[in-house]
Structures are given as structure tokens and as C-alpha cells.
TORDREN-646628 format. One record per residue: residue in one letter; x, y, z of N, C-alpha, C in turn. Coordinates in pm, whole numbers, padded with zeros to 5 digits, always signed. Example, Ala and Ser with C-alpha at 12.3 -4.5 7.8 and 13.67 -1.06 7.14 Angstrom:
2
a+01319-00569+00780+01230-00450+00780+01320-00330+00780;s+01285-00225+00708+01367-00106+00714+01290+00003+00787;
***
This chain:
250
x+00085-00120+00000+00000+00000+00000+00088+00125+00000;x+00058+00237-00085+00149+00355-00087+00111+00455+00051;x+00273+00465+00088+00237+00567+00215+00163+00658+00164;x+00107+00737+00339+00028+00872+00318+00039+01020+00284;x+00012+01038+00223+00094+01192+00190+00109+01297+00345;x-00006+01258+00370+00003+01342+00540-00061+01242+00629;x-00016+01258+00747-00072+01182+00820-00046+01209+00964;x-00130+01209+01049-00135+01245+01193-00102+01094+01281;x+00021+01137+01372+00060+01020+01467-00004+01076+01617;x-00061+00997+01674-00128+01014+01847-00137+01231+01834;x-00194+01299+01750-00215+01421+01813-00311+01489+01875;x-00279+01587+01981-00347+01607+02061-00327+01781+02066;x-00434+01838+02150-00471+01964+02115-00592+01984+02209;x-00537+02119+02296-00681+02135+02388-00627+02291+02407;x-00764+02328+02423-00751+02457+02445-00817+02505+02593;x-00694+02533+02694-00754+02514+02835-00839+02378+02832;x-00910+02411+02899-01022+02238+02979-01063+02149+02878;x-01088+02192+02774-01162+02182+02643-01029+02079+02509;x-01012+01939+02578-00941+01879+02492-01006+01818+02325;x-00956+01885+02253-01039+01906+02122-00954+01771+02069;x-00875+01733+02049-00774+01647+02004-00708+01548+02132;x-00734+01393+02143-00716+01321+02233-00648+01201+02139;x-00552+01260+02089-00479+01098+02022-00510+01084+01860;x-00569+01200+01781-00564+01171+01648-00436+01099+01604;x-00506+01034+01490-00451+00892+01408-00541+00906+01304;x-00436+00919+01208-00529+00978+01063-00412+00965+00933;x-00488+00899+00818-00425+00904+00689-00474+00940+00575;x-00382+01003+00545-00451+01133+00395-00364+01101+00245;x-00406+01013+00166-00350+00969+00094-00368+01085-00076;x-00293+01060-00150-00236+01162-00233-00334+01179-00378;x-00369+01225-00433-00506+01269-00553-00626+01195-00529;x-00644+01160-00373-00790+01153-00341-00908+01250-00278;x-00981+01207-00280-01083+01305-00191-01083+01236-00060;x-01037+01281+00043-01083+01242+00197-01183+01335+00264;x-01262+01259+00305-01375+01302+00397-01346+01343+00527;x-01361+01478+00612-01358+01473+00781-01508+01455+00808;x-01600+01340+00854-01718+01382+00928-01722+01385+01073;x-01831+01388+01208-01842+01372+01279-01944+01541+01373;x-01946+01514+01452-02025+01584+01547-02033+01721+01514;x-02134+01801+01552-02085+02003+01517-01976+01986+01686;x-01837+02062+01676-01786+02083+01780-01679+01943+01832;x-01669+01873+01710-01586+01727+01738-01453+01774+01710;x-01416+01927+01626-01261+01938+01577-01266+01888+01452;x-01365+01929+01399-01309+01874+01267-01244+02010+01170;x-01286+02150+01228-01200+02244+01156-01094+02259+01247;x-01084+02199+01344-00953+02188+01421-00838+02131+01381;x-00863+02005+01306-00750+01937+01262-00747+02013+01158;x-00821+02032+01027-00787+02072+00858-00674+02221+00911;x-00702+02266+01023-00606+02351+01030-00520+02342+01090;x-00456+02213+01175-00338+02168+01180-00241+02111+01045;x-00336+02087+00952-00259+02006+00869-00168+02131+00766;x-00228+02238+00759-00170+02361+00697-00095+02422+00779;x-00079+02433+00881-00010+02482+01002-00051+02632+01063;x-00222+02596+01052-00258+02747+01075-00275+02735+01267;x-00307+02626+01297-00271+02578+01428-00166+02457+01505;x-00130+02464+01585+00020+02385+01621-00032+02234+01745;x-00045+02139+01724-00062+02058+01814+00067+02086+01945;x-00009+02029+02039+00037+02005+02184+00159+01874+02168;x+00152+01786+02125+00203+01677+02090+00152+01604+02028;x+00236+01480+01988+00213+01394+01893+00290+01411+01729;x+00272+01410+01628+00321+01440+01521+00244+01479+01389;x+00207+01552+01295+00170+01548+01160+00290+01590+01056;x+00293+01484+01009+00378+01418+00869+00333+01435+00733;x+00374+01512+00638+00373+01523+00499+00498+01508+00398;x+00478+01391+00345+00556+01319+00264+00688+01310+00347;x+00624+01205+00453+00788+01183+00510+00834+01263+00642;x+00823+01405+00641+00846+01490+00661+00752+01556+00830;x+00821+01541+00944+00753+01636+01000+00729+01776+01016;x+00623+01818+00979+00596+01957+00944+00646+02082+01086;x+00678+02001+01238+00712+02092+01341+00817+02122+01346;x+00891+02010+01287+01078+01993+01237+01090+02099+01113;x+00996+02165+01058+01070+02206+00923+01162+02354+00974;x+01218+02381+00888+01278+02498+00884+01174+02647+00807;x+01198+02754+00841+01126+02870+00788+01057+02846+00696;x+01251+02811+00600+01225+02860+00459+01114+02731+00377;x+01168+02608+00472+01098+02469+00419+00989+02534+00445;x+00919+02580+00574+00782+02542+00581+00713+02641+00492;x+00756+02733+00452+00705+02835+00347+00642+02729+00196;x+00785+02663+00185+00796+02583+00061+00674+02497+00091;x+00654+02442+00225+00537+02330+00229+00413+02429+00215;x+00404+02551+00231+00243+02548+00262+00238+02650+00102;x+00312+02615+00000+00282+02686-00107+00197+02545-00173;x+00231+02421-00109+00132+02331-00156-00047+02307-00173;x-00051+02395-00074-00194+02418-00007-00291+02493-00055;x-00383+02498-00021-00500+02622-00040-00609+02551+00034;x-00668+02670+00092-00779+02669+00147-00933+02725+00121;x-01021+02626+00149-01145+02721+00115-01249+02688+00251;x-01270+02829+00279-01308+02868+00365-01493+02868+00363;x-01526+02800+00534-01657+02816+00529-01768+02907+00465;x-01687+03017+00467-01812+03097+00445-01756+03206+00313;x-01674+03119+00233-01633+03181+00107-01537+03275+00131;x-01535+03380+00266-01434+03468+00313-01399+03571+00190;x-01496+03585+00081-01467+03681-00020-01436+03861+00035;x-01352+03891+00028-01374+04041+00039-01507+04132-00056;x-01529+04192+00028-01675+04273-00041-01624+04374-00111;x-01530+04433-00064-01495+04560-00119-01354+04556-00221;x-01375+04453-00306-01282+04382-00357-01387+04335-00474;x-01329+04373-00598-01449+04318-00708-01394+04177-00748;x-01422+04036-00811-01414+03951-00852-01310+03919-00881;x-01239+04007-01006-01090+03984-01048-01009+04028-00920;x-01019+04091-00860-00919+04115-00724-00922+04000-00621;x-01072+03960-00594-01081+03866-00496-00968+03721-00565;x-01003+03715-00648-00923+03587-00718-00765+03602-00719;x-00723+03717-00755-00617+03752-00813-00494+03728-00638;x-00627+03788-00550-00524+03786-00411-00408+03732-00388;x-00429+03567-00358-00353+03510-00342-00201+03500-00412;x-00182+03551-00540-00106+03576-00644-00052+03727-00591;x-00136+03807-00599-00073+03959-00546-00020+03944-00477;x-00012+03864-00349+00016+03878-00214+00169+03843-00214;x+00229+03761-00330+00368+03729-00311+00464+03880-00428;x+00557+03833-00451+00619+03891-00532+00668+03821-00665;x+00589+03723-00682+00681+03615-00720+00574+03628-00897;x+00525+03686-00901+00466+03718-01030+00407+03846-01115;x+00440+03926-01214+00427+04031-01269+00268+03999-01299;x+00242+04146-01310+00071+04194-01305+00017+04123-01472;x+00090+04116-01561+00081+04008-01669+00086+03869-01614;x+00113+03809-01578+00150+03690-01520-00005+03651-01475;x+00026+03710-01375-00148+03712-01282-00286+03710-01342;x-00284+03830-01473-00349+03852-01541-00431+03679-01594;x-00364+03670-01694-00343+03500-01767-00400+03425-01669;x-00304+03398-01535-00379+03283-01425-00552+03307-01384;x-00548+03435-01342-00680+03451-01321-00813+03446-01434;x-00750+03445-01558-00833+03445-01622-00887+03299-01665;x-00775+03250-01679-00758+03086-01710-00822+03010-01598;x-00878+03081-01488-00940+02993-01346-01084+03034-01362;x-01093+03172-01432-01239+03210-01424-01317+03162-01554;x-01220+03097-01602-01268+03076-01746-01336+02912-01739;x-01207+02832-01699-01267+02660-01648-01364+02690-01560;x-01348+02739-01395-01495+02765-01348-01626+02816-01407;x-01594+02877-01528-01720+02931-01573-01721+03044-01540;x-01703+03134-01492-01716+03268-01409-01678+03412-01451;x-01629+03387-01642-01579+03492-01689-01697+03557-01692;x-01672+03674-01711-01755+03805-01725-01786+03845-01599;x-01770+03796-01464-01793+03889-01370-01672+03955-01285;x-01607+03975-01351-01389+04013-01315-01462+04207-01233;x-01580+04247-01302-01631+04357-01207-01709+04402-01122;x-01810+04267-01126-01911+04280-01057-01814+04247-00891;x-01876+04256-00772-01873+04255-00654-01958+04141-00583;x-01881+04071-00483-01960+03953-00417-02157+03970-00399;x-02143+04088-00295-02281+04101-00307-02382+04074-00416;x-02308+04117-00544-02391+04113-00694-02407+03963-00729;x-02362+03847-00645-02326+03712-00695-02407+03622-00602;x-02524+03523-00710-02570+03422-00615-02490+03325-00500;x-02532+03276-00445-02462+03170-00330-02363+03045-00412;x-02439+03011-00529-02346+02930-00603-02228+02959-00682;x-02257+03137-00722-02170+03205-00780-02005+03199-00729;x-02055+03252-00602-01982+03314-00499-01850+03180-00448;x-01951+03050-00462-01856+02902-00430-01782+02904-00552;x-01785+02892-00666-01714+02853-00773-01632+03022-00758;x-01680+03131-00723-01513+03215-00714-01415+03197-00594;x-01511+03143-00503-01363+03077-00409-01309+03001-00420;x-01351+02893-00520-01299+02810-00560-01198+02827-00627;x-01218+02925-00733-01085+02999-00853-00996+03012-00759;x-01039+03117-00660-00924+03175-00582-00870+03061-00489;x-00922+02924-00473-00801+02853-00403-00746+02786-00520;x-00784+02756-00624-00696+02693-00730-00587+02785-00833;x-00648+02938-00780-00520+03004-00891-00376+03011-00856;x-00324+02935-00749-00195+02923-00736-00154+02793-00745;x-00245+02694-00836-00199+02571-00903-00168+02500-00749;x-00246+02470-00637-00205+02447-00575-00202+02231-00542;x-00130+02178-00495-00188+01986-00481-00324+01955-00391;x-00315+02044-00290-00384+01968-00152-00447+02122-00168;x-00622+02095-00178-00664+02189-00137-00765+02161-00002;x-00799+02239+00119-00909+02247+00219-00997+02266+00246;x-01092+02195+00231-01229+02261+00211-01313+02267+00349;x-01357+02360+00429-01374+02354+00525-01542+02419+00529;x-01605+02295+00557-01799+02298+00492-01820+02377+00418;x-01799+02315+00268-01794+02388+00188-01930+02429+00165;x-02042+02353+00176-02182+02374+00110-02234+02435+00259;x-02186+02560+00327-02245+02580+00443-02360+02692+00384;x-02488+02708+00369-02548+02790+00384-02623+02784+00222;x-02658+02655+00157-02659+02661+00053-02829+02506+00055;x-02885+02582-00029-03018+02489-00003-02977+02326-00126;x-03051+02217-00080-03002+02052-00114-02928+02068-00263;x-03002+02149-00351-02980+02113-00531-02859+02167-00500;x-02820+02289-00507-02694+02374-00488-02562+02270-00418;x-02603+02218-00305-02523+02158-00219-02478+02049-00296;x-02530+01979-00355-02498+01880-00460-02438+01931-00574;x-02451+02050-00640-02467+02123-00709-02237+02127-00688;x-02245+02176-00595-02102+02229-00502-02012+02087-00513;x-02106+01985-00466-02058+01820-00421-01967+01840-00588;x-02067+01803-00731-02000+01765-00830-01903+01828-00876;x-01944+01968-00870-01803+02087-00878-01689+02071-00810;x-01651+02018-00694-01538+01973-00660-01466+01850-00720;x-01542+01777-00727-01516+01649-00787-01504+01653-00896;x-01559+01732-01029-01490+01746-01160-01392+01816-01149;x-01366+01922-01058-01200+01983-01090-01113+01878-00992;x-01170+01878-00907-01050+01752-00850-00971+01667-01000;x-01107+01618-01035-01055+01499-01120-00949+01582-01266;x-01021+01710-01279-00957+01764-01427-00806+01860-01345;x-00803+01914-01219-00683+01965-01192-00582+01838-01150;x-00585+01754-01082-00581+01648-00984-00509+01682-00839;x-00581+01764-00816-00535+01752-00651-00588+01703-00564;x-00533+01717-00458-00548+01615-00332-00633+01688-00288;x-00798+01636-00193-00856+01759-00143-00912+01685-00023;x-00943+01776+00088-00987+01724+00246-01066+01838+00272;x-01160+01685+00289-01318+01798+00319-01362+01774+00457;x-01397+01892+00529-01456+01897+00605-01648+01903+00622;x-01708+01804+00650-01887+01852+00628-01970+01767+00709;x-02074+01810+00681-02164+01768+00797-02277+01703+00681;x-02269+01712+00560-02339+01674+00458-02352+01519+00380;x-02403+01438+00530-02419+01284+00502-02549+01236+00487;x-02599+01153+00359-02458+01040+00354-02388+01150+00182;x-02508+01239+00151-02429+01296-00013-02308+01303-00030;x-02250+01399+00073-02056+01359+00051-01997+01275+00035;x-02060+01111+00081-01973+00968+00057-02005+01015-00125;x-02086+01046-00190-02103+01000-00329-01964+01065-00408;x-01897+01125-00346-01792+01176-00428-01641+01166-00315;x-01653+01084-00224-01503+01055-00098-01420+00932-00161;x-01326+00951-00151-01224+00827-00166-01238+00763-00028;x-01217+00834+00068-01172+00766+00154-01277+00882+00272;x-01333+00818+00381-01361+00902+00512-01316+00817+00630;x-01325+01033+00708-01273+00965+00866-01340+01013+00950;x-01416+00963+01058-01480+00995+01144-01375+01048+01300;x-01433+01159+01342-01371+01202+01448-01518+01237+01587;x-01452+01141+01694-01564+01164+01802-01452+01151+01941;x-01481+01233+01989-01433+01263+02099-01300+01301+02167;x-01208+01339+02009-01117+01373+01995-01021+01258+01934;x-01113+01157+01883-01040+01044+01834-01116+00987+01711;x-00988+00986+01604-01050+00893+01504-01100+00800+01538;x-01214+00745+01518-01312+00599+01536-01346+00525+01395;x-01337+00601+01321-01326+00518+01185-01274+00586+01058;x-01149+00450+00981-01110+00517+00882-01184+00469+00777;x-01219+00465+00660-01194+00335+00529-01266+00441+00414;x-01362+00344+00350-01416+00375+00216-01531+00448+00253;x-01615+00510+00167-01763+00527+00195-01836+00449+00194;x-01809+00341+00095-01874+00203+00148-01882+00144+00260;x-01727+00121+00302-01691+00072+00397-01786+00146+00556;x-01792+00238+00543-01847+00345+00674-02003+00301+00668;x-02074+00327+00551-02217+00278+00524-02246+00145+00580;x-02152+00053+00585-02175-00077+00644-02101-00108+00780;x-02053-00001+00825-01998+00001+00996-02104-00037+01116;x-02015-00098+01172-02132-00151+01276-02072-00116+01365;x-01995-00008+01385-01953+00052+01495-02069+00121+01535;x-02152+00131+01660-02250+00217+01721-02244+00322+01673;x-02162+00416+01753-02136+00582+01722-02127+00596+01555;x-02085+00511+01487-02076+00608+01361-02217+00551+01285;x-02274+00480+01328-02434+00406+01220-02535+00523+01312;x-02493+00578+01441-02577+00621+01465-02567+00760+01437;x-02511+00796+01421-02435+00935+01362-02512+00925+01210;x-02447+00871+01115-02498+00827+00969-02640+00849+00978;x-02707+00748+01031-02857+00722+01021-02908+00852+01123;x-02870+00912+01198-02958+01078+01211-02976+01050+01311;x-02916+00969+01433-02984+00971+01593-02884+01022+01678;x-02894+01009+01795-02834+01058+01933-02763+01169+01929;x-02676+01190+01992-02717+01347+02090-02544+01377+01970;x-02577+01507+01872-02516+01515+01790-02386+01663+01817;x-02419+01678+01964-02330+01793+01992-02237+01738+02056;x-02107+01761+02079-01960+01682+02126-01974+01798+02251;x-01961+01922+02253-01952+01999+02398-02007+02101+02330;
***
């Protein structure tokens, strides 16, 4: 079996009283879709932001390609998190920022490319998403589905492997949400990157996961397939799945 591209050894993470992370054990293997499900308040945007290093575990280890990410050096860890991109719950678009800017950000923000350069990328992202012609309009001016496929540009215009999706379909009625589901999953498949989703959107999200992981109580309780999870006879996660018991962690 091919190692994991990232992967969490025993980590742990509490903030004061409140241990959010009790021993994660987790594997994130490389141009798949992995699933985070589990409880509202289980850590599941807790970990997706350990794995970028926007938060630091207490102990234990997370590993990418080999590599522990607490061991790296500056300049390495710069180099690691140019791998990344994130997309954020709630789209995080600037308002006062028209379309082509919102996209373009991530690119502005370095030095590492002339205003031609940028030009081309952004256009070439708004173009596969579909989204040309609104480079002036402003978020507000943009439906809820709109608004997902330009955050989407903007986490893919820096060509990135591993992107984060952190509930992506939050605030978006069933068609749409599905709507979001296939849109990831055709650029997954046509960019090929690695992507880790965070959602609460079961069982529809198995229809497009390589692989899911359930997190309850600060501990992975189940890894495998979406198949594999659909036919778990582990308590907590059939009862979770099928819509019963008490669905808040704290």
C-alpha cells in the first residue's frame, strides 16, 4: 500500500479544559478526496487547520511526505504550505474587492509574479470555473453558487496539490449543495489535486469521498471507504450516519 501523503501520529490539542484532540490517528493519501465527518464541535476544523499549520498541536506528530511539518525549517515550511490552499466556510470573499481582485489575491500577495502573469492565471481559473464576465461585478452582486465557484478559482489560482475545504456547502439549499458536491469532484478529477473535506453533509458527501474519517471525541473511530463506513457496525458512527443521538460533542 502507498504511504500517506500526510498523516497524523497520536495528536493532541486542547484549548484550556476543552481537549479538542485526544490521540488523532489519521491518513490522507495523495489525488484523493478524503472526507472529515463527525459531530458540530468534534474538531473537525480543528485538525484541517493543523494540517496547513494554521494551528500547532500540543504533541504527537503530523507528517507530509515523510516529513515532520514541526521539524521544518522557515524557509521549508514556506515551501510546504505553497502546496496548499484553502477554502473557507463561508467563502471569506472580500466585499470591497471586485471579482478579479478577490481571485487575483492570493497571487498579489507574493512577489513572485508580474501583473501580466497574474493577469493570464486569473483568467484561465475564471474561465474553467465558468465565471468569466464577472472580473467587475462585486460579491454582493453574486448568487450563493456564484460566490462558491469564485472561491474556488481563488483557491486553485496558485496551481495548488492539496486543497481544504472547510464545509464547503455551508449555507446553501439541497440542489446547490450537490450542485457544489459535483463541482469539486470534476475539478478535483480535471486539476488532480489532493482535497480534504470537512462537512456535515451525510450520507451525499460519501457519493464523491475516496476515503472518510470519522472524528468523536477527539479520536478517530473510523477510517476506510464510503462504502466501507455505510456498512460500519460501529455504534457511534451508524448512529451518527442514520440521524440519531445526541449530535453535539460539547
Amino acid at each position: 500500500m502507498k504511504a500517506p501523503l500526510i498523516e497524523f501520529i497520536d495528536v493532541r490539542k486542547s484549548f484550556g479544559s476543552n481537549h479538542v484532540m485526544q490521540g488523532v490517528n489519521l491518513s490522507i493519501y495523495e489525488d484523493e478526496i478524503t472526507v472529515i465527518i463527525g459531530k458540530s464541535g468534534s474538531g473537525k476544523s480543528v485538525l484541517l487547520k493543523h494540517i496547513i499549520g494554521l494551528m500547532h498541536h500540543d504533541s504527537g506528530k503530523v507528517i507530509f511526505k515523510g516529513e515532520e511539518i514541526s521539524s521544518m525549517s522557515g524557509k521549508r515550511k514556506e515551501e510546504f504550505k505553497r502546496n496548499f490552499s484553502y477554502m473557507f466556510q463561508e467563502n471569506a470573499l472580500f466585499d470591497s474587492m471586485n471579482i478579479y481582485e478577490n481571485i487575483a489575491l492570493p497571487l498579489a500577495e507574493t512577489s513572485r509574479f508580474s501583473k501580466q502573469e497574474i493577469k493570464k492565471k486569473v483568467e484561465m481559473r475564471m474561465e474553467q470555473l465558468e465565471i468569466q464576465g464577472t472580473s467587475n461585478k462585486y460579491p454582493a452582486q453574486l448568487s450563493g453558487g456564484m460566490k462558491k465557484r469564485v472561491a474556488l478559482a481563488r483557491a486553485l489560482v496558485t496551481e495548488p496539490s492539496i486543497v481544504l475545504f472547510d464545509e464547503p456547502t455551508t449555507g446553501l439549499d439541497p440542489v446547490r449543495k450537490n450542485g457544489v458536491h459535483a463541482m469539486i469532484k470534476s475539478y478535483q478529477q480535471m486539476f488532480g489535486f489532493t482535497a480534504v473535506i470537512v462537512s456535515h453533509e451525510i450520507p451525499d458527501i460519501f457519493q464523491i469521498a475516496q476515503r472518510v474519517g470519522m472524528i468523536e471525541k477527539g479520536k478517530i473511530i473510523f477510517q476506510g471507504s464510503a462504502e466501507e463506513i455505510m456498512k460500519s457496525d460501529l455504534s457511534e458512527v451508524s448512529k451518527f450516519i442514520n440521524g440519531s443521538g445526541d449530535f453535539m460533542e460539547y
